[in-house]
C-alpha positions as CSV (number, residue, x, y, z in Angstrom):
1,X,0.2,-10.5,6.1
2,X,-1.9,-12.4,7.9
3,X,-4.7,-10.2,8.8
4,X,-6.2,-12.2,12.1
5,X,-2.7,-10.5,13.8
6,X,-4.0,-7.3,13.3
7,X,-6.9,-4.9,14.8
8,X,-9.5,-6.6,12.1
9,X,-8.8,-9.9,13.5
10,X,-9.6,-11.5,10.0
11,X,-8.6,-11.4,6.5
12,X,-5.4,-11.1,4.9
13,X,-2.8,-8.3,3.1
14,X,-1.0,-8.8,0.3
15,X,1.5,-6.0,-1.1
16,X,3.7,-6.4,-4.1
17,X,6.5,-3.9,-5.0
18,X,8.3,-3.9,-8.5
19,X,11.4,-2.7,-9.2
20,X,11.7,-1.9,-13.1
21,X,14.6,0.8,-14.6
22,X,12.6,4.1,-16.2
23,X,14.9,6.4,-18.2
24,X,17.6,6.5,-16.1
25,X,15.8,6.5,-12.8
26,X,14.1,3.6,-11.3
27,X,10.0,3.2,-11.0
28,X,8.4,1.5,-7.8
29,X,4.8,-0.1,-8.4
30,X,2.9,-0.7,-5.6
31,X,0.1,-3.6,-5.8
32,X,-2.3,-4.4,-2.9
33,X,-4.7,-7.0,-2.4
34,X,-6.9,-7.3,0.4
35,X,-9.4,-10.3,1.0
36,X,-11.5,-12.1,3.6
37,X,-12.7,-9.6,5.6
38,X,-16.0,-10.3,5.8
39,X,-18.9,-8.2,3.4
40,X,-19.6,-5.4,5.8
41,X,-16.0,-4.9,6.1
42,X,-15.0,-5.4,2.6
43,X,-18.3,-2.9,1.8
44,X,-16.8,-0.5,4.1
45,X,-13.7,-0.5,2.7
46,X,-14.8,0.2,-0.6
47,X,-16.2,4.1,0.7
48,X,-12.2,4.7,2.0
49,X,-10.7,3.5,-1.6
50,X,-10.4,7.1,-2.1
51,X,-8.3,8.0,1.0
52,X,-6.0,4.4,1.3
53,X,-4.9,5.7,-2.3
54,X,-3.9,8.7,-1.4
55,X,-2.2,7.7,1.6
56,X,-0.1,5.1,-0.3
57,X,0.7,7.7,-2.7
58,X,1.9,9.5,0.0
59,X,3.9,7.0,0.9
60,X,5.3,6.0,-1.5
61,X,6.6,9.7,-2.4
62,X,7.8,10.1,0.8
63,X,10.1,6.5,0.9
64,X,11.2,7.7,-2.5
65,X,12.6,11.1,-1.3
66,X,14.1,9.0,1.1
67,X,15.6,6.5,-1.0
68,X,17.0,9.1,-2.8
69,X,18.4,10.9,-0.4
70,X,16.4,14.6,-0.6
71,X,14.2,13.9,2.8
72,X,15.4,12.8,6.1
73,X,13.6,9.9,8.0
């Protein structure tokens, strides 16, 4: 994503999800990069690692009980 669209108005977002079979099931990885957002920002950023993680984990668990079909959206 191109990050000057958002509320930072600078940088950029890059997500990758993989798709790989896992004993019968299937496993979604999750890879994020995000870059030129300026030191303070990227500085900044660094304090929250904690809580972005957690969120996506979140996240991800929740599209996963979607996918398979135990949550509603």
């Amino acid at each position: 994503m191109d990050g000057t669209q958002g509320s930072s108005k600078r940088g950029h977002y890059r997500f990758r999800y993989q798709l790989e079979p896992a004993g019968g099931k299937t496993a979604l990885t999750m890879a994020a990069e995000i870059g030129g957002m300026g030191f303070l920002l990227e500085l900044f950023g660094r304090f929250l690692l904690g809580s972005f993680k957690k969120a996506i984990i979140s996240d991800l668990e929740a599209m996963a009980g979607y996918i398979e079909g135990s949550k509603k959206a």
